[in-house]
C-alpha atoms as a printed R data frame, in Angstrom:
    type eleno elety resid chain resno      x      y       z
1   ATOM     1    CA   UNK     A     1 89.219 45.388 -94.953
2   ATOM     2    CA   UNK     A     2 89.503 45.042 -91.098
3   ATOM     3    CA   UNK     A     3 85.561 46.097 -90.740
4   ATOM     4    CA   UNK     A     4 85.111 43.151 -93.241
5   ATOM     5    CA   UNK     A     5 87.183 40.560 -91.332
6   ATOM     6    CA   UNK     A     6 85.486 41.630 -88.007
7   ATOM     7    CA   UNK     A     7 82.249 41.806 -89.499
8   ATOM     8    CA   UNK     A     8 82.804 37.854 -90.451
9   ATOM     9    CA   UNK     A     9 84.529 37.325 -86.896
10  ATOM    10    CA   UNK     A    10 81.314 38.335 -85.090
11  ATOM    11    CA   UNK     A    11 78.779 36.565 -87.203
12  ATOM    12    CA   UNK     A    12 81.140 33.218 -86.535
13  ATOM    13    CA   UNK     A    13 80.558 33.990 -83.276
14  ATOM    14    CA   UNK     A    14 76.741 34.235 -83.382
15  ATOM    15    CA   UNK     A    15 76.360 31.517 -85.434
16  ATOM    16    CA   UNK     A    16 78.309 29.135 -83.035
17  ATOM    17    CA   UNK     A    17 76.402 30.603 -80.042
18  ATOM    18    CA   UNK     A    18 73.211 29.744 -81.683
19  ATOM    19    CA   UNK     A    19 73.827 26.039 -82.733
20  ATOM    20    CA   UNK     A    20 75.281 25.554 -78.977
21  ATOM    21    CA   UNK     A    21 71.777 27.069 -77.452
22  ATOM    22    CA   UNK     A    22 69.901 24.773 -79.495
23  ATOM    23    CA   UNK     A    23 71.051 21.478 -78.543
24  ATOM    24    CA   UNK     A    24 68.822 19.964 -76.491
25  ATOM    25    CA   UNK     A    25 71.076 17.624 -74.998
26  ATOM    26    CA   UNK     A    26 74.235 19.804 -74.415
27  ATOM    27    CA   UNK     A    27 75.320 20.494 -70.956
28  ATOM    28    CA   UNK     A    28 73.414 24.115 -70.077
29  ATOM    29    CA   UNK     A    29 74.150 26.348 -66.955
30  ATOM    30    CA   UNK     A    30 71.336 26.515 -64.665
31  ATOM    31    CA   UNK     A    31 69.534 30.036 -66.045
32  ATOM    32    CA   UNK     A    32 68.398 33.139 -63.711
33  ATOM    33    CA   UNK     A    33 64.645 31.798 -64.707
34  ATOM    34    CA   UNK     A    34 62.794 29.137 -63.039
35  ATOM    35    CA   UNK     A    35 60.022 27.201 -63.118
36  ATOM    36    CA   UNK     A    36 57.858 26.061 -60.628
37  ATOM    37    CA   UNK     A    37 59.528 23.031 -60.521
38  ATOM    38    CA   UNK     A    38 63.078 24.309 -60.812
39  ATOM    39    CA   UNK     A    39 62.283 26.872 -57.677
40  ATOM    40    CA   UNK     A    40 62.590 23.838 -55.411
41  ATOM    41    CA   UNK     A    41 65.782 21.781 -55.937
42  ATOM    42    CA   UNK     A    42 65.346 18.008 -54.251
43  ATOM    43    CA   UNK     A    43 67.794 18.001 -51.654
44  ATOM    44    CA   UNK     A    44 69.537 14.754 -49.828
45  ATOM    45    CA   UNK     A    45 67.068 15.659 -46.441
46  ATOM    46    CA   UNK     A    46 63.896 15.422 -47.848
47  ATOM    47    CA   UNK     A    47 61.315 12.368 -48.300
48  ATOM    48    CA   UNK     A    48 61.386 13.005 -52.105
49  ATOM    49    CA   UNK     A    49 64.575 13.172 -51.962
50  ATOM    50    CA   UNK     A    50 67.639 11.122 -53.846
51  ATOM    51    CA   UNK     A    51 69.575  9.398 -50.651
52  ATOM    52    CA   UNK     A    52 73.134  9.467 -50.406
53  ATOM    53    CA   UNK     A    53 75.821  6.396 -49.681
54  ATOM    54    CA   UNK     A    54 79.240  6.567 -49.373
55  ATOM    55    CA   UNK     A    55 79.720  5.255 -53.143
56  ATOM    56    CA   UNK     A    56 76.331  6.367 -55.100
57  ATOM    57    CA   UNK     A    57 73.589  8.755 -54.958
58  ATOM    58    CA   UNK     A    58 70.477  6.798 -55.435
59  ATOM    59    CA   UNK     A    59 68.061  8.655 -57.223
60  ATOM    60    CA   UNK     A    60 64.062  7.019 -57.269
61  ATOM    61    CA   UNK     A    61 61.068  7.453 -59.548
62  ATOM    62    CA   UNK     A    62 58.088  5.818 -59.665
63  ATOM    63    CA   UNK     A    63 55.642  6.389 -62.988
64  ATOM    64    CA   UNK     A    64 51.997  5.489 -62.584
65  ATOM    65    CA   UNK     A    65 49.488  6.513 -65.038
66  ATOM    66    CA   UNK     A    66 51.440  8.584 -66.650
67  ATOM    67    CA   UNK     A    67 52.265 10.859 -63.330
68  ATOM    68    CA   UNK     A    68 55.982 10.970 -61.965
69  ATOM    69    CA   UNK     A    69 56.317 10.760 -57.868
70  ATOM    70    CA   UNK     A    70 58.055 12.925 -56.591
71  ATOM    71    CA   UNK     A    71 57.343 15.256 -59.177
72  ATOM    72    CA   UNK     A    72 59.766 16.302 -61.882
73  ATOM    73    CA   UNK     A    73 62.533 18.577 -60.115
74  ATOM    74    CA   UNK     A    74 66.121 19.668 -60.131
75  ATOM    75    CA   UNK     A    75 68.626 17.368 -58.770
76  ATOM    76    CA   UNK     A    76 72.384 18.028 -57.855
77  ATOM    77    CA   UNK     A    77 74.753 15.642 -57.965
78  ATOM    78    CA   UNK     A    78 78.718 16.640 -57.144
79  ATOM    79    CA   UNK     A    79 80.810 16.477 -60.598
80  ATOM    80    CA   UNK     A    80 82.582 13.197 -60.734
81  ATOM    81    CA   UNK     A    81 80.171 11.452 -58.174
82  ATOM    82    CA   UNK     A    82 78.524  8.474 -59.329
83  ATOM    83    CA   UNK     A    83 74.874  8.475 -59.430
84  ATOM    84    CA   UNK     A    84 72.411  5.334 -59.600
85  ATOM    85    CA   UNK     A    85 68.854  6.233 -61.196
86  ATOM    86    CA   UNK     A    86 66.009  3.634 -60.152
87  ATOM    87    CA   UNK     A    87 62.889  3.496 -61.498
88  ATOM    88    CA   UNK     A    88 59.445  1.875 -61.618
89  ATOM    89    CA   UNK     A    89 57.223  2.597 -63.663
90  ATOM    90    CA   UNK     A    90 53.982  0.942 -64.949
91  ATOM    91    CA   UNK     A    91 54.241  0.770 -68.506
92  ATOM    92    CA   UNK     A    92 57.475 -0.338 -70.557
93  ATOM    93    CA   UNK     A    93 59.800  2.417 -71.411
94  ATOM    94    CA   UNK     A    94 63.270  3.545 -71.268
95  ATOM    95    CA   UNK     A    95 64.954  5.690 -68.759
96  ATOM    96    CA   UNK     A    96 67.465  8.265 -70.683
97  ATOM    97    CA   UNK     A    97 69.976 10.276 -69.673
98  ATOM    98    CA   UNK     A    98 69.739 13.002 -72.251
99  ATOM    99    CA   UNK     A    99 73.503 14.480 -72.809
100 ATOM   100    CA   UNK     A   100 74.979 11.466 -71.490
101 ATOM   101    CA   UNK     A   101 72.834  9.482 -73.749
102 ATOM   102    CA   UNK     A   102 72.569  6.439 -71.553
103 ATOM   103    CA   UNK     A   103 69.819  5.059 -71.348
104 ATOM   104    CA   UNK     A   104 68.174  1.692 -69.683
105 ATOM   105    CA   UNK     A   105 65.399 -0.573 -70.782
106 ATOM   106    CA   UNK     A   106 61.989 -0.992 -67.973
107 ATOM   107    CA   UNK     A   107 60.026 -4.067 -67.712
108 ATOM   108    CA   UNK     A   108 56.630 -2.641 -66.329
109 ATOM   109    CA   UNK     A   109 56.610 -3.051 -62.653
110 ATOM   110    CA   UNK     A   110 60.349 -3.487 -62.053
111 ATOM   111    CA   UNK     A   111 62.529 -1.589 -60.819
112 ATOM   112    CA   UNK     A   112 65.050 -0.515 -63.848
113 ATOM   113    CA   UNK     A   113 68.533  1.011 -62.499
114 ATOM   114    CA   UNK     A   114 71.131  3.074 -64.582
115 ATOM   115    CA   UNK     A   115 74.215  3.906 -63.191
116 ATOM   116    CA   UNK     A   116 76.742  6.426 -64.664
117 ATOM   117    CA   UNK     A   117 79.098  8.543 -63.990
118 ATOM   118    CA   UNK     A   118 78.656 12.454 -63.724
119 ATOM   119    CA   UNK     A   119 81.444 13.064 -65.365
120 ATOM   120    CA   UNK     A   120 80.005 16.099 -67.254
121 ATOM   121    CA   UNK     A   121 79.021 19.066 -65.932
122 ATOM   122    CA   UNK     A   122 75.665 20.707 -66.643
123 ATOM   123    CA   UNK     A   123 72.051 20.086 -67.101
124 ATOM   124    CA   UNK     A   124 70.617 16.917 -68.185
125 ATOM   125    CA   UNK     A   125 66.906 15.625 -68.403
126 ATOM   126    CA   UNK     A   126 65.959 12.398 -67.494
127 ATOM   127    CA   UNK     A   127 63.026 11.141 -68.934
128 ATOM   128    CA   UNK     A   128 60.958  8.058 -70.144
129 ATOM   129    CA   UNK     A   129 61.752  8.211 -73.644
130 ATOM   130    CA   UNK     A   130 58.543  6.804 -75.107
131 ATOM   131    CA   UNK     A   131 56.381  8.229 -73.273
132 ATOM   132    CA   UNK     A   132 59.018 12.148 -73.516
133 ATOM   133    CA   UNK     A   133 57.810 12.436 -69.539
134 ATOM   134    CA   UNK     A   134 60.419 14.146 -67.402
135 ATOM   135    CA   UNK     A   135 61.501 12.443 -64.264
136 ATOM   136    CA   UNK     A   136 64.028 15.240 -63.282
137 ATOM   137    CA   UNK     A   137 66.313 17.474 -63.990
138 ATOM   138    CA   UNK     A   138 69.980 16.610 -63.491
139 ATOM   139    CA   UNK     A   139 72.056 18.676 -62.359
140 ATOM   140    CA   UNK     A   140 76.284 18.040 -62.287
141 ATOM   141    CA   UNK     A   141 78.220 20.471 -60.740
């Protein structure tokens, strides 16, 4: 009887385990595996770089022809900071916040800003919805 009960124990456990890996828009730890875009976080001191102010980190994308400058990457943001997402993009589209599922309408042309709070800790694309192009990675920690 106890085999039974901790046979049925351990396939709970598996079975939760693999509905929480498949979730595309749950919070994930960063993996030992990268990409080529992963291997190169964007940091607050570089040109392509979100730029800190003493209430938000801004964090700018521009989409033309369907190519994202800078080019998709990880970005970390401090856990409970608030972070402002701008971008401009040349079609209409929607910035979202997969996760946090926020999202924010874009006229083509115009700037479009979301603001929220990283209030979640994890990993979150950020995409143009329509168009499923990554802007970055978001990273909360």
């Amino acid at each position: 009887m106890r085999m039974r009960i901790a046979a049925i124990a351990v396939l709970a456990v598996l079975a939760a385990s693999a509905v929480a890996c498949s979730a595309r828009d749950e919070p994930a730890a960063p993996s030992g595996t990268t990409t080529a875009a992963a291997a190169a976080p964007r940091s607050a001191t570089t040109t392509a770089a979100p730029t800190t102010t003493a209430a938000n980190q801004v964090i700018s994308a521009t989409v033309a022809g369907g190519k994202v400058t800078p080019p998709p990457a990880p970005v970390e943001v401090k856990l409970g900071s608030t972070v402002v997402i701008e971008v401009t993009a040349d079609v209409a589209d929607e910035i979202h916040v997969h996760g946090y599922d926020k999202s924010q309408v874009l006229a083509p042309g115009k700037p479009g800003r979301l603001e929220l709070a990283a209030t979640i800790p994890g990993q979150f694309e950020v995409e143009l919805e329509s168009a499923h192009l990554l802007l970055f990675t978001l990273r909360v920690s």
